[in-house]
C-alpha positions as CSV (number, residue, x, y, z in Angstrom):
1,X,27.0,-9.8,-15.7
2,X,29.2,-11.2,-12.8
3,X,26.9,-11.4,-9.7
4,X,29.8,-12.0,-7.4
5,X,30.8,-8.6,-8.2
6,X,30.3,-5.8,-5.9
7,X,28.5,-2.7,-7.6
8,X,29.8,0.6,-6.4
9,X,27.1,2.6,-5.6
10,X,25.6,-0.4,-4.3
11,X,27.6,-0.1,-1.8
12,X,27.5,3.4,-0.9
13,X,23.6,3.5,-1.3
14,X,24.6,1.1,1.9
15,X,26.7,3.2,3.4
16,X,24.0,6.4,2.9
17,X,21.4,4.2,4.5
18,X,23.7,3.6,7.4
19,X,23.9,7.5,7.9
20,X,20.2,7.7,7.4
21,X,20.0,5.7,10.6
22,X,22.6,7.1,12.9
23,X,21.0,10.4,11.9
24,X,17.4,9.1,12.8
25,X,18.7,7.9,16.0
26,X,20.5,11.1,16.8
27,X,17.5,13.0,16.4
28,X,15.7,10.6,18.8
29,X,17.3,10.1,21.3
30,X,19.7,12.9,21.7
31,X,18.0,15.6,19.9
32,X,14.4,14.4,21.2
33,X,13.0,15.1,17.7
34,X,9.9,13.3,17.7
35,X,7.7,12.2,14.1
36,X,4.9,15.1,15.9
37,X,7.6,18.3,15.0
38,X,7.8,19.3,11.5
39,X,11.0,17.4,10.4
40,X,12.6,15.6,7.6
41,X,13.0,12.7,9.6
42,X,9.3,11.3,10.0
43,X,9.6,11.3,5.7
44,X,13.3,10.0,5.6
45,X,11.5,7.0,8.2
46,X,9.1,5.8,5.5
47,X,11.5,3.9,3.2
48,X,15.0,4.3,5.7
49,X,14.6,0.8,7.3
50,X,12.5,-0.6,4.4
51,X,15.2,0.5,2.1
52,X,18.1,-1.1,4.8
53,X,15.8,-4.4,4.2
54,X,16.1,-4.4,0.9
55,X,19.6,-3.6,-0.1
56,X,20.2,-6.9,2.6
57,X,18.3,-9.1,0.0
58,X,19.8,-7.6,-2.8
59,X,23.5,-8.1,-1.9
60,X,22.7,-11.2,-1.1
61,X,21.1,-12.9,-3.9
62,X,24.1,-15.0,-6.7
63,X,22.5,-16.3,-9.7
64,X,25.1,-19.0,-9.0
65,X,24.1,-20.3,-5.3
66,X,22.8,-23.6,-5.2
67,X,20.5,-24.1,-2.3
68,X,21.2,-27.7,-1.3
69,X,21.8,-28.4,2.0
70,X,25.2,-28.3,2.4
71,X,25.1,-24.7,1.8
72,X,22.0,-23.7,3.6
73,X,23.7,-25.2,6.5
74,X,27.0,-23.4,5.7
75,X,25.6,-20.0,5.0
76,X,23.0,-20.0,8.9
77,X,25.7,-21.6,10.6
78,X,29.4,-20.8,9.5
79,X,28.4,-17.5,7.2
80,X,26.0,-15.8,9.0
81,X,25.6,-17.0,12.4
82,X,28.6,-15.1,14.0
83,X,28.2,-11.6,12.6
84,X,24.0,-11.5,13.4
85,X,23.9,-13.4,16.5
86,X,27.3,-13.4,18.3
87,X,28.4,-10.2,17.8
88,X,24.9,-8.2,18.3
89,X,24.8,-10.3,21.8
90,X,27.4,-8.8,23.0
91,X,27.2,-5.5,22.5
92,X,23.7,-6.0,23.1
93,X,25.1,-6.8,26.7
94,X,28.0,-4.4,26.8
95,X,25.0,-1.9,26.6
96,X,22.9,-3.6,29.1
97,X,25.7,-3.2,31.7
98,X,26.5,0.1,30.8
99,X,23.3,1.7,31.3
100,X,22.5,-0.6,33.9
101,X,19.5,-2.1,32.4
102,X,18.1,-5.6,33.3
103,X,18.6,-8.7,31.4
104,X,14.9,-9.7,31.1
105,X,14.5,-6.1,30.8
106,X,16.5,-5.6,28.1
107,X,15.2,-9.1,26.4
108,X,11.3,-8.2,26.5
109,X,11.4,-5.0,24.4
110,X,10.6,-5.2,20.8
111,X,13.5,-3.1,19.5
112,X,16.4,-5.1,21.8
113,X,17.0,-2.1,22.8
114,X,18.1,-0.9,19.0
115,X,20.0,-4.5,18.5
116,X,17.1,-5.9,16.9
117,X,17.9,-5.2,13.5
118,X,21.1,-8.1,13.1
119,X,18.8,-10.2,14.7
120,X,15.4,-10.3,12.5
121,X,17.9,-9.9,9.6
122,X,19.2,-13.3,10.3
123,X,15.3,-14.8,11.0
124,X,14.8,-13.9,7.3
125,X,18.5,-15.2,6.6
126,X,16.7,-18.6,7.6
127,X,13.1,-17.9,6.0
128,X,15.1,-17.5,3.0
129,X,17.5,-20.3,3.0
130,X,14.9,-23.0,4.3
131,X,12.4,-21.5,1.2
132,X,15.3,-21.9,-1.5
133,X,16.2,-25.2,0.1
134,X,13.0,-26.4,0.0
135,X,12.6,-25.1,-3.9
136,X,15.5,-26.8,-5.0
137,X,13.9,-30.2,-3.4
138,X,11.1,-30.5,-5.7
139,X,13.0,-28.7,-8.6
140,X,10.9,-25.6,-8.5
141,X,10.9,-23.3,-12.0
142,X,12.7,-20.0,-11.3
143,X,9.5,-17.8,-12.2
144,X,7.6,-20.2,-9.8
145,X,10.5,-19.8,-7.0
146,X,9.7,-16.1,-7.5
147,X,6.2,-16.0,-6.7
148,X,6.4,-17.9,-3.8
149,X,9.3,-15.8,-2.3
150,X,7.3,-12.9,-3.0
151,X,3.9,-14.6,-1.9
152,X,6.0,-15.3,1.6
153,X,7.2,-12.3,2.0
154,X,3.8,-10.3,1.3
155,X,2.3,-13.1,3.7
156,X,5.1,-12.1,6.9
157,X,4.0,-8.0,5.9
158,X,0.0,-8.7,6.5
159,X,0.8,-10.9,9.6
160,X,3.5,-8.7,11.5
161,X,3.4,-5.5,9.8
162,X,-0.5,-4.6,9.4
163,X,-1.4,-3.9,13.2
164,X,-5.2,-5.0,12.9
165,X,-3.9,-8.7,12.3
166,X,-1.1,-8.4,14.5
167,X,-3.0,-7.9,17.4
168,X,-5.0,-10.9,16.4
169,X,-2.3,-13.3,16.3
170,X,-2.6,-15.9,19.1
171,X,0.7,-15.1,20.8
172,X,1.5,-13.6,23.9
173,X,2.9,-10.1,23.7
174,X,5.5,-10.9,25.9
175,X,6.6,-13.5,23.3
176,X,5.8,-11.2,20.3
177,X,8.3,-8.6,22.4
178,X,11.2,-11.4,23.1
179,X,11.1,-12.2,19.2
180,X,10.8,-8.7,18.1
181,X,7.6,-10.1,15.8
182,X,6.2,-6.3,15.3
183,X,9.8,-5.8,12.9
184,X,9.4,-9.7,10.8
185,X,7.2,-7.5,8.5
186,X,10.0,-5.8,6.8
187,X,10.6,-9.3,5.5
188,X,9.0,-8.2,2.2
189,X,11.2,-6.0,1.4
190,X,13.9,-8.2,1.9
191,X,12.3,-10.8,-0.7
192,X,11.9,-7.7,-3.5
193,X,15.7,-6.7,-3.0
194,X,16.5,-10.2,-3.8
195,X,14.0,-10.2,-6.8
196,X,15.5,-7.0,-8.1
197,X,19.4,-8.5,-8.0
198,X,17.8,-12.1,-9.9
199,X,16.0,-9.9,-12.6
200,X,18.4,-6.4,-12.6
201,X,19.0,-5.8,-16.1
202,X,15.0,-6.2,-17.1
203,X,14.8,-4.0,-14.1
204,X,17.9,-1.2,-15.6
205,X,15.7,-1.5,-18.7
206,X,12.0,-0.7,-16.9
207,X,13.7,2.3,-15.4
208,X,15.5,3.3,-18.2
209,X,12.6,2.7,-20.9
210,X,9.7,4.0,-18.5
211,X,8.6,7.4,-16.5
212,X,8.7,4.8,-13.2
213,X,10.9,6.9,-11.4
214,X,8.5,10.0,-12.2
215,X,5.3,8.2,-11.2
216,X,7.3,7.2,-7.7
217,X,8.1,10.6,-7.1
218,X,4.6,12.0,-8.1
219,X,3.3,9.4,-5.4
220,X,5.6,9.5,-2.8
221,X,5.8,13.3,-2.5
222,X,1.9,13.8,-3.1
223,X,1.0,11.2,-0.2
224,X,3.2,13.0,2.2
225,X,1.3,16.2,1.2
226,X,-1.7,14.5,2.4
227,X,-0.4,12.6,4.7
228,X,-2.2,13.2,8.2
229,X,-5.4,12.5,6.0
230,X,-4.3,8.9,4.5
231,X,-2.9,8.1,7.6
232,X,-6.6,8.1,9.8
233,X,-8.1,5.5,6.7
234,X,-5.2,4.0,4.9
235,X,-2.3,3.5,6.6
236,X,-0.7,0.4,5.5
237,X,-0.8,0.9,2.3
238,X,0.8,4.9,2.9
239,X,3.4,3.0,4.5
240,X,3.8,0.4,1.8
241,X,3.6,2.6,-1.1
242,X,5.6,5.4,0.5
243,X,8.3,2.3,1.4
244,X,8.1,0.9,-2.4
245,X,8.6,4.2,-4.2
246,X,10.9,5.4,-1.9
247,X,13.5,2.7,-2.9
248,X,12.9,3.1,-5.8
249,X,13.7,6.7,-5.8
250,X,16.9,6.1,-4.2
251,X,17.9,3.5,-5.9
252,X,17.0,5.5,-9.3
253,X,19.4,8.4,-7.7
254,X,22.2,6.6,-7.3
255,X,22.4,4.4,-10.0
256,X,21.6,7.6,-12.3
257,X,24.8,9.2,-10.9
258,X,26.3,6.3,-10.6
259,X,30.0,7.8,-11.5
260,X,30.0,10.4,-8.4
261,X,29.9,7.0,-6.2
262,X,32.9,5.1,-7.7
263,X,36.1,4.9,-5.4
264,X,37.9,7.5,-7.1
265,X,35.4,10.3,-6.5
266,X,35.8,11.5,-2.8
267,X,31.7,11.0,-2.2
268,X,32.2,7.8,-3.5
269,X,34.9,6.8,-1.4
270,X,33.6,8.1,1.7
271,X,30.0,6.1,0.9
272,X,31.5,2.7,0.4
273,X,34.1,3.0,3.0
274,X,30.7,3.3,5.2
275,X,28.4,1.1,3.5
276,X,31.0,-2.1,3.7
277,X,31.2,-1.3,8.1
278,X,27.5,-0.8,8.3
279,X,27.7,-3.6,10.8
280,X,30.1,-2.3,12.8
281,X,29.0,1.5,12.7
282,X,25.6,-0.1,13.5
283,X,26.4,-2.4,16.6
284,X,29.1,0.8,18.0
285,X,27.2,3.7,17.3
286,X,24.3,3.0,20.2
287,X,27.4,3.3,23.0
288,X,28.6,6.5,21.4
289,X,25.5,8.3,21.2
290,X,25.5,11.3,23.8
291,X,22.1,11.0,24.9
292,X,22.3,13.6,27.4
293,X,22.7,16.5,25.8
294,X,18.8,16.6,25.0
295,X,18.8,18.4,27.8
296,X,20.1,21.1,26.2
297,X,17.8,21.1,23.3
298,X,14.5,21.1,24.6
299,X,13.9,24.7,22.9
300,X,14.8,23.0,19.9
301,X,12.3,20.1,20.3
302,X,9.8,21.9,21.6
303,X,9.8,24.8,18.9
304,X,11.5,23.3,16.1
305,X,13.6,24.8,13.4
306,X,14.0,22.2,10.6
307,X,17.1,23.6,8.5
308,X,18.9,24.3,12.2
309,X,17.7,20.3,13.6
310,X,19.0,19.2,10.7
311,X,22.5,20.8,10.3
312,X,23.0,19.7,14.0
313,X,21.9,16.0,13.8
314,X,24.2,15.7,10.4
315,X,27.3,17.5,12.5
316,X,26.7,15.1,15.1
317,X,26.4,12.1,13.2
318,X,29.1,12.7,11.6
319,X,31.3,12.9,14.7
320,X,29.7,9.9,15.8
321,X,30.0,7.5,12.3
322,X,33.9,8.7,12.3
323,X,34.2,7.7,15.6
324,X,32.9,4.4,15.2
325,X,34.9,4.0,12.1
326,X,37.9,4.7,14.0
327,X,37.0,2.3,16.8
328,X,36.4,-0.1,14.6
329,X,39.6,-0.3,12.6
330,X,41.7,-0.2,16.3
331,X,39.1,-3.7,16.9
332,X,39.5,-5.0,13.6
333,X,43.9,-5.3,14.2
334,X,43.4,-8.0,16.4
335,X,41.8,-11.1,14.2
336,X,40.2,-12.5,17.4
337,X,38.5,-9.2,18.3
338,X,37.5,-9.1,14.6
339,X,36.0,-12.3,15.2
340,X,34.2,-11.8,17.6
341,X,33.1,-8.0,17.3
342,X,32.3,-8.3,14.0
343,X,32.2,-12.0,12.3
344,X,34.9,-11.2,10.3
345,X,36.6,-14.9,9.1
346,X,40.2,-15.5,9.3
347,X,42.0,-16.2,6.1
């Protein structure tokens, strides 16, 4: 198998994730659909960004990459640095001075805002580069390498993720707000999307040869019908096991019907076309989302109809992801805008 290769419905389970987000946020913060109404949203948040995570890893990892230093160096600082840092910066600061928000303000929350994603994704861009550099330096065995990607990542969920030990940590929260430290834990699943690209056809053959995708649906859907209970006693691992087998239940659906997400099915099409501008529907979509017509659903959030909530949050994602695609391609004509909006490279 060619690793450099792009699979299909790779990228539109990408691009479905993206919607999963903009339809999250519409339901947040223009709906004012909160996880305490009976929603799909709440469930859909268990493995959305988890799953996000974990495509990242998994697009990223080549079979061929050598990890010396010149191309550590290369991929943080010529690769990566402009679409994650630069470009999240500035809209991060176009939306500063369009709501008229502070700097500092803006700076010392944990979620940036909603721009915090691009950021922690590069942090674990440079977790993992300095961890494969450092590997290749001592001439570390591949199963080895494994296990201590893996052990990291499990090491950044307990220490940022699990909020008894996060509390404890020995760092101001005003520091632990600038960094956005609450979100490093979703490092872990960044790790296990790049374990699942090293190892995918002894991972096609567990899926294929085994009832895993039954036992993750048995779990995932019989912890959410206990899930107020689990929650009180157990909830980190309800949120790691409803995470884990929820990507794997995705990832099961669309590589199962693989053929209605190639580009010449219209689904297909539509998917990939998304999940290849996640970056740019993601850094656009927080200026276009109409935040003041919650207004004119408080009925809605305060007695909630879930088949109506959602039919409105898709409609208006919808508008919102094609307007961002169309904003996007207008940017994306001028190379320097490109550049700089997005990190795309001149050729």
């Amino acid at each position: 198998m060619n690793d450099s290769k792009r699979i299909e419905y790779i990228d539109a389970m990408r691009g479905f994730t993206m919607l999963l987000v903009v339809a999250h946020h519409v339901a947040a913060f223009c709906l004012g659909i909160g996880d305490y109404v009976p929603s799909i949203h709440p469930v859909l948040c268990e493995f959305r960004m988890p799953l996000f995570f974990f495509i990242s890893g998994f697009v990223l990892y080549k079979e061929e990459t050598i990890w010396n230093a010149s191309y550590a160096t290369k991929f943080l600082f010529v690769m990566k640095f402009s679409a994650q840092i630069i470009t999240t910066s500035i809209f991060f600061f176009v939306f500063l001075i369009i709501n008229h928000i502070g700097v500092m303000e803006g700076l010392y929350t944990d979620s940036k805002l909603g721009y915090w994603f691009t950021l922690s994704l590069y942090l674990f861009f440079c977790v993992y580069a300095i961890c494969r550099y450092v590997l290749y330096l001592i001439h570390c065995k591949s199963i080895y390498t494994d296990i201590i990607i893996l052990s990291v990542g499990a090491l950044f969920f307990l220490l940022f993720y699990v909020p008894s030990v996060f509390s404890k940590l020995p760092i101001e929260n005003d520091i632990k707000d600038l960094l956005s430290m609450e979100k490093w834990g979703y490092f872990l699943f960044f790790t296990i999307g790049t374990l699942f690209r090293k190892h995918f056809n002894m991972v096609q053959t567990i899926l294929d040869k085994t009832p895993v995708l039954m036992i993750c649906l048995v779990i995932f859907f019989g912890f959410n019908l206990y899930y107020v209970e689990l929650r009180a006693t157990h909830i980190n691992l309800l949120e790691l096991t409803t995470a884990l087998t929820g990507i794997v239940i995705v990832f099961s659906f669309f590589r199962i019907h693989q053929d209605l997400f190639k580009k010449d099915r219209f689904v297909g099409r539509c998917l990939q076309y998304v999940g290849r501008r996640t970056l740019d529907i993601y850094l656009l979509h927080y200026l276009l989302l109409p935040v003041n017509l919650k207004m004119y659903f408080t009925s809605l959030a305060e007695h909630p109809i879930p088949i109506i909530e959602l039919t409105i949050t898709l409609i208006i994602m919808l508008i919102i992801v094609a307007g961002c695609l169309v904003i996007s391609r207008i940017l994306r004509m001028s190379p320097t805008l490109a550049y700089l909006l997005f990190g795309v490279r001149k050729r």
